[in-house]
N, C-alpha and C positions, 0 to 999 in steps of 0.2 A: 504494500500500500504506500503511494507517493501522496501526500499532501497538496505536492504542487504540481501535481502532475495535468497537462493539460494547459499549464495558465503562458502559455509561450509570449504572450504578447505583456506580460507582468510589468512594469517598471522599477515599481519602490515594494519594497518586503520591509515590515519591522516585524521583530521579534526579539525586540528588550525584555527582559525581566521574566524568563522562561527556565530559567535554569539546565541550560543547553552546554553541552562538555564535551560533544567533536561537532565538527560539520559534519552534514550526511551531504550524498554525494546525489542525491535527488535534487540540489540547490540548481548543480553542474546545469539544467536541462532548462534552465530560467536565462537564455542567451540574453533575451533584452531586458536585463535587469540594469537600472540606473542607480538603483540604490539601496544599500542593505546595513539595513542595522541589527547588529548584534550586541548591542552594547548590555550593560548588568546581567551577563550570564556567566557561566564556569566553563569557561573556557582557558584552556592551561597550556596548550600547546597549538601551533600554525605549521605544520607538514606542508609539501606539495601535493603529496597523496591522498589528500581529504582538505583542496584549497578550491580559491576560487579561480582557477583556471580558464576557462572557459569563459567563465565571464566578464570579457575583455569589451563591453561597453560599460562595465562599472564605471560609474565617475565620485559617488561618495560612500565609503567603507566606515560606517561605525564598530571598532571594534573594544571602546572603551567600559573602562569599570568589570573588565572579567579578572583574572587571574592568571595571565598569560606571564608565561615566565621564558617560554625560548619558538624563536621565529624561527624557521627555517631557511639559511641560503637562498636569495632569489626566491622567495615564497611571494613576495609583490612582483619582484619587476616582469620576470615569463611574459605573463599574457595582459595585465591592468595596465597597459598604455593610455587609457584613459582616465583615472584617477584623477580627480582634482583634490578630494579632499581626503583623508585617511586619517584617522582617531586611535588612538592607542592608548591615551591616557588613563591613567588610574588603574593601574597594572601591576605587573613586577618586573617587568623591563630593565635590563642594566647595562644595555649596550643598546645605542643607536646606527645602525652600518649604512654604507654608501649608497647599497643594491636598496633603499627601501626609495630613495632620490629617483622618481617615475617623473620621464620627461615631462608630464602634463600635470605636475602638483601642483596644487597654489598653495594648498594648507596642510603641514604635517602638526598634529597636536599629541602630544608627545608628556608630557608634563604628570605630577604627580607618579614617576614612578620607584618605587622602592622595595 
């Protein structure tokens, strides 16, 4: 059973405050998604192999106030050439790296992590 199955033409998906600890990979099938937030969930880890890949018309990625503690190499840059905006704050983040630098950012938020 896919949740989001069917919704091809999706834009924006929120799903704050759901208490959510991997991506499911049913996300993958939401091509024109413009915008997804995940923010206040239990989220602890960003792989490529349960990322948003595919979803290379993203432009704004809420991923704050979960508990993310390790990114994975190039887990943004792959396929989010369109990002503008990307939230990470309120995390446990302890390294900011090059590869998160997506030619089409305007906004990394980033703050509150320890």
């Amino acid at each position: 059973y896919y949740a989001f199955y069917g919704l091809y033409q999706l834009s924006s998906l929120f799903l704050s405050r759901n208490l959510i600890d991997s991506i499911s990979f049913e996300m993958l099938s939401l091509k024109n998604l413009l915008e997804l937030d995940l923010s206040h969930n239990s989220l602890v880890e960003l792989k490529k192999q349960s990322s948003f890949q595919s979803l290379s018309k993203l432009e704004i990625l809420d991923l704050s106030a979960n508990k993310i503690r390790m990114i994975e190499k190039n887990f943004f840059s792959d396929k989010l050439k369109n990002l503008k905006i990307l939230r990470l704050n309120n995390n446990l983040i302890n390294e900011c790296r090059k590869d998160w630098l997506l030619p089409n950012l305007q906004r990394l938020i980033i703050g509150v992590n320890f």
